[in-house]
C-alpha positions, 0 to 999 in steps of 0.5 A, spaced: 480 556 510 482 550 507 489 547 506 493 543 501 496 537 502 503 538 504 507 533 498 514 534 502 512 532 508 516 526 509 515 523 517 518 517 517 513 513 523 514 507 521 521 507 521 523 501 525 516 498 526 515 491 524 509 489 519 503 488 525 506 495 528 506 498 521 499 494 519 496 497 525 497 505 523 494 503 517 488 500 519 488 506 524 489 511 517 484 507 513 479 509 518 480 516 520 482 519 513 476 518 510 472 521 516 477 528 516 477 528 509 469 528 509 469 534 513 473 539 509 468 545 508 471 546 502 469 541 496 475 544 492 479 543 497 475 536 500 476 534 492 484 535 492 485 532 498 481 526 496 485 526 490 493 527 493 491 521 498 488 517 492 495 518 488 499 518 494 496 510 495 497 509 488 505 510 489 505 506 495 501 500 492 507 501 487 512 500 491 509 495 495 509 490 490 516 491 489 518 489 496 513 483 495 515 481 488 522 480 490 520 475 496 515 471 492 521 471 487 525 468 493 520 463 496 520 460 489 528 459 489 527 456 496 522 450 493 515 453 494 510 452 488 505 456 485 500 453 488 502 452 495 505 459 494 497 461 492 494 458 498 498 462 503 498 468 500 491 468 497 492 469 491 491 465 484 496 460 480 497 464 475 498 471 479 504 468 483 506 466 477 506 473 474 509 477 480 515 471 481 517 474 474 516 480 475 509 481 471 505 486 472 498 485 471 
């Protein structure tokens, strides 16, 4: 029997956890969904799995930028320059320069 992803289900483990916590459990999804996925029976429903979890990471990549930009946005403010900022952040003048004022790319 193959089971639909639950969109409604809202579990806040996270709530709480600083960046290293909250990196962790990511890290430790990223290397076990793939694997529980995979071992669905059902290809349709291996197929929709893979597909709810893809939109899912979408949307969070989405609001993460919108956490990120902010900050970059107030470093800018507190005097870093794009090519300092590039360099810590690992990412190119330019890319910084269009997440500051908010550029999506």
């Amino acid at each position: 029997m193959s089971t639909r992803l639950d969109k409604n289900v809202q579990t806040p483990i996270l709530t709480g956890m600083n960046i290293n916590e909250a990196l962790a459990h990511l890290r430790e999804l990223r290397a076990t969904l793939p694997a529980a996925l995979a071992d669905e029976a059902d290809p349709l429903a291996r197929a929709h799995g893979v597909g709810e979890v893809i939109a899912e990471l979408g949307k969070l990549e989405d609001e993460l930028k919108e956490v990120r930009r902010p900050a970059v946005a107030e470093l800018r403010t507190q005097g870093y320059t794009v090519r300092a900022l590039a360099a810590e952040l690992d990412l190119s003048p330019a890319r910084v320069d269009q997440i500051s004022k908010g550029r999506r790319a």
